[in-house]
N, C-alpha and C positions, 0 to 999 in steps of 0.2 A: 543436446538440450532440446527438450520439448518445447514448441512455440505454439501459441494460440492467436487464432486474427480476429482483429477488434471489427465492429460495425461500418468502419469506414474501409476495410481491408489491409491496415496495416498489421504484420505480425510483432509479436511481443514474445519473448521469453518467459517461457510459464512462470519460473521460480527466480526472485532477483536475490539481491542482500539489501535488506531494511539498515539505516541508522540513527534510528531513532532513539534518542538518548546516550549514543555514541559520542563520549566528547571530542571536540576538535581535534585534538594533539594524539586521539587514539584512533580518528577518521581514517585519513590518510591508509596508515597500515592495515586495516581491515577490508579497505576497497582494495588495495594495492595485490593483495592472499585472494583476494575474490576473484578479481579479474586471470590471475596466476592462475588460477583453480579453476575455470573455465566457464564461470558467471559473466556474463554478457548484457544484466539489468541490474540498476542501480537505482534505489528508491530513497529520495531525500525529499530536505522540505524545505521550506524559508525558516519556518518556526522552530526548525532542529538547530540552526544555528550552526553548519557542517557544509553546505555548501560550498566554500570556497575549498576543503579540504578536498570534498570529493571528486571536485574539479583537476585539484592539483595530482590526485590518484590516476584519472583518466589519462593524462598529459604522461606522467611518468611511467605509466603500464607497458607502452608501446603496442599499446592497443587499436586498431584502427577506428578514428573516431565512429565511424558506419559501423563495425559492428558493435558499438557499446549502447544500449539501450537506457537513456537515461527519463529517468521520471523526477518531478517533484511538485510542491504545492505550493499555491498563495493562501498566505493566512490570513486570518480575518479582518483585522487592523491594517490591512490592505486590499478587502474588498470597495469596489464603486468603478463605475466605467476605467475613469482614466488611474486611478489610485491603482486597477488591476495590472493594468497596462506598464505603469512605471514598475509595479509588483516582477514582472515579466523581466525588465529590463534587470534591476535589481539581480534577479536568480540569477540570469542569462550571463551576465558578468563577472557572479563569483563561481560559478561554474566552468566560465571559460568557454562556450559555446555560442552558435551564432543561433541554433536553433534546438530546439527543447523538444523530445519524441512523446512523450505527455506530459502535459500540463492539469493539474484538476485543484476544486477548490476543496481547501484542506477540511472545514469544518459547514454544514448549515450554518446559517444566521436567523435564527427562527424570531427574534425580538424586532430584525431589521430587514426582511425579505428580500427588499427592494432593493436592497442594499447587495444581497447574494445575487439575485437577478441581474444588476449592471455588471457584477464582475463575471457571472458566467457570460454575458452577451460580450465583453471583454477578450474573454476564451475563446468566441467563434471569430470577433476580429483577427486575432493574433492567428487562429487556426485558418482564413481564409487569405491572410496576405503571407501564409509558408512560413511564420515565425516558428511556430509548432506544428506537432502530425500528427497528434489525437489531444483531444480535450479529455475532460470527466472529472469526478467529484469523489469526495471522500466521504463519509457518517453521515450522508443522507435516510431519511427515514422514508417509508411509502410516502405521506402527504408531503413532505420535501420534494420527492421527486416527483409527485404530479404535477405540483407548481409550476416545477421546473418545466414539464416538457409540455405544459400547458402555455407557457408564455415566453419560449425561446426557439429556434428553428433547427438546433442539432442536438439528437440524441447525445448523450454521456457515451462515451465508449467502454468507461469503466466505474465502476463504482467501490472503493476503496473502504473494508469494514475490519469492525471486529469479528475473527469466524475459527470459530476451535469447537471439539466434541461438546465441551461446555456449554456453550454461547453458540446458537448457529444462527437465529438472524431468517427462516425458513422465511416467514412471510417477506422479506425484504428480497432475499435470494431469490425466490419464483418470481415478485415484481419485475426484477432486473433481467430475467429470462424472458419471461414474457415481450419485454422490450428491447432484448436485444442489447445489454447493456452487460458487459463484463463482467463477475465479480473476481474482488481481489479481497485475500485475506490478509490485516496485519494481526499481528499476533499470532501464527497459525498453530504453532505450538500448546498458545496457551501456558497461562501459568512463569511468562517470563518477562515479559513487557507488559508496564500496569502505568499507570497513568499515580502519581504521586497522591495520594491522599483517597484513591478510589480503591478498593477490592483488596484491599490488607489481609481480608482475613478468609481471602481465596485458597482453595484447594490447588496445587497444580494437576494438571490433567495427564502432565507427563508419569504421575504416578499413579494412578488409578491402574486397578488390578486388570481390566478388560484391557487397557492400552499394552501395559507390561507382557503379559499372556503371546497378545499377538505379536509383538517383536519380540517375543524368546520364537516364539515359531516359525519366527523369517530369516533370524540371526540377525536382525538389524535393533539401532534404538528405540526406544517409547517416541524422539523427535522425528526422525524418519516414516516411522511410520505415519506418524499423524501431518507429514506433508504430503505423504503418497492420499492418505484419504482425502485430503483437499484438491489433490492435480485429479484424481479418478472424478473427483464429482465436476469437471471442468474448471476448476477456477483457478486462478492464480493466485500464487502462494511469494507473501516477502517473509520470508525469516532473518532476525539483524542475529548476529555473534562479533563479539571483536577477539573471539580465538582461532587462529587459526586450523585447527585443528574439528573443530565445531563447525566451521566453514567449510570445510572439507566435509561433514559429515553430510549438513545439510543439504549439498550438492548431489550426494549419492543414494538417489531414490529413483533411478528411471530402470531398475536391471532388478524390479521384484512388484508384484501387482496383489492386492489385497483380493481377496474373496469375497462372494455379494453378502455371505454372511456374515463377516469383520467387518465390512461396511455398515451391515446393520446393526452389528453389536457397538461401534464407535456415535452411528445418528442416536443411539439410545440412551448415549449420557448426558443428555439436553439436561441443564439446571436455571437455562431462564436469566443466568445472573452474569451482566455485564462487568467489565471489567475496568474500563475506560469512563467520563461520565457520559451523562444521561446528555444524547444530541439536543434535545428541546433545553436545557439548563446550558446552554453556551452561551455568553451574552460577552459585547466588548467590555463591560464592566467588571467582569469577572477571570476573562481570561485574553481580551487585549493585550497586545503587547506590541514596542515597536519593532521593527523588520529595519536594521541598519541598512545603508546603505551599500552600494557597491564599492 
């Protein structure tokens, strides 16, 4: 497995398994094929409502907890200093771990800044008394994150997007370069994870003829390929499946390397059009929600 090292030095496994939208009772099995299959990161969230599954996967993998690289998110309805802080606990608990390998905030809070601000400064408590071992954020935008690293004392180590042929997110991507700040792709795919009410009437990218083309010529899938062009341009890639056999596939992209011209024929299918909503349109009034307890 490919690993990348964040700004702080720690390393991460390039490619995890996402379960996002993964329900509970199908959690479980899907982590459990993953770890089996030789994935070593595992990307949740509070707002998935799977954490405790995913925890109970870890546990029964017989996996060493040191090598299992887990990530997840505080959501929003759990931002504010100490709100972040109980947020921490909350995860930490249905996870079953004492401490959390990143930690990031799931969404901006663009109505309530202030509000996103105490809970990232939240992030670097937790991150400075060894609760966690990287921070970083998720659907930040450029002025999100200048805010941010305007008025807090540790960089993001990751910054957690939408990023497929489709959708790439370029000025945000070179921002995050430029600062040394990770990108992660959800969705990498494209065209399979969509946010309920947003991008209906999406094309997927996994069928586009330029994608197709290049995996008839590699002998690999349209999905495959289009996680290889995310790991080439540096970033990390979470792709969710709860098939096991999908999971397997997505794993199998480190034993074939795209060409600078398939690179440039895939950054060509840029169409601008998001998938997920719009990060400024997130407000707790609209997509609040509560984060049960542990």
């Amino acid at each position: 497995m490919q690993t990348l090292t964040l700004n702080n030095g720690v390393e991460m496994p390039a490619l995890g398994l996402g379960v996002f939208q993964t329900p509970p009772d199908e959690t479980r099995a899907a982590v459990e094929a993953a770890l089996e299959l030789g994935y070593r990161h595992i990307d949740t969230a509070a707002a998935y409502g799977n954490e405790r599954e995913v925890g109970q996967a870890l546990r029964d993998s017989g996996v060493p907890r040191e090598e299992i690289f887990v990530e997840t998110k505080i959501w929003i309805s759990d931002y504010g200093y100490d709100e972040t802080l109980h947020g921490f606990d909350k995860s930490a608990a249905k996870l079953g771990v004492d401490r959390i390998d990143l930690l990031i905030l799931h969404q901006a809070l663009p109505s309530d800044f202030d509000r996103t601000l105490a809970a990232y400064r939240a992030l670097e408590k937790l991150l400075a008394d060894g609760k966690v071992r990287a921070i970083g954020v998720s659907n930040f935008m450029v002025d999100h994150l200048t805010a941010l690293l305007d008025a807090t004392s540790v960089v993001p180590t990751v910054n957690q997007l939408e990023i497929h042929p489709y959708f790439q997110q370029r000025a945000v991507l070179d921002f995050d370069d430029r600062h040394h700040i990770l990108n992660q792709a959800w969705s990498p795919i494209g065209g399979i994870t969509f946010y309920p009410g947003y991008g209906e009437d999406r094309r997927s990218v996994l069928q586009d003829p330029a994608v197709t083309r290049i995996a008839e010529a590699h002998g690999k899938s349209p999905a495959q390929v289009l996680l290889r062009w995310g790991l080439q341009q540096g970033r990390s890639v979470i792709p969710k499946s709860t098939r096991r056999t999908r999971i397997a596939e997505n794993i199998d992209v480190f034993d074939f390397e795209l060409g600078a011209d398939e690179l440039t024929a895939l950054d060509a299918l840029e169409t601008g059009r998001r998938g997920g909503p719009e990060p400024e349109n997130v407000t707790l009034a609209d997509f609040g929600r509560a984060i049960p307890e542990a």
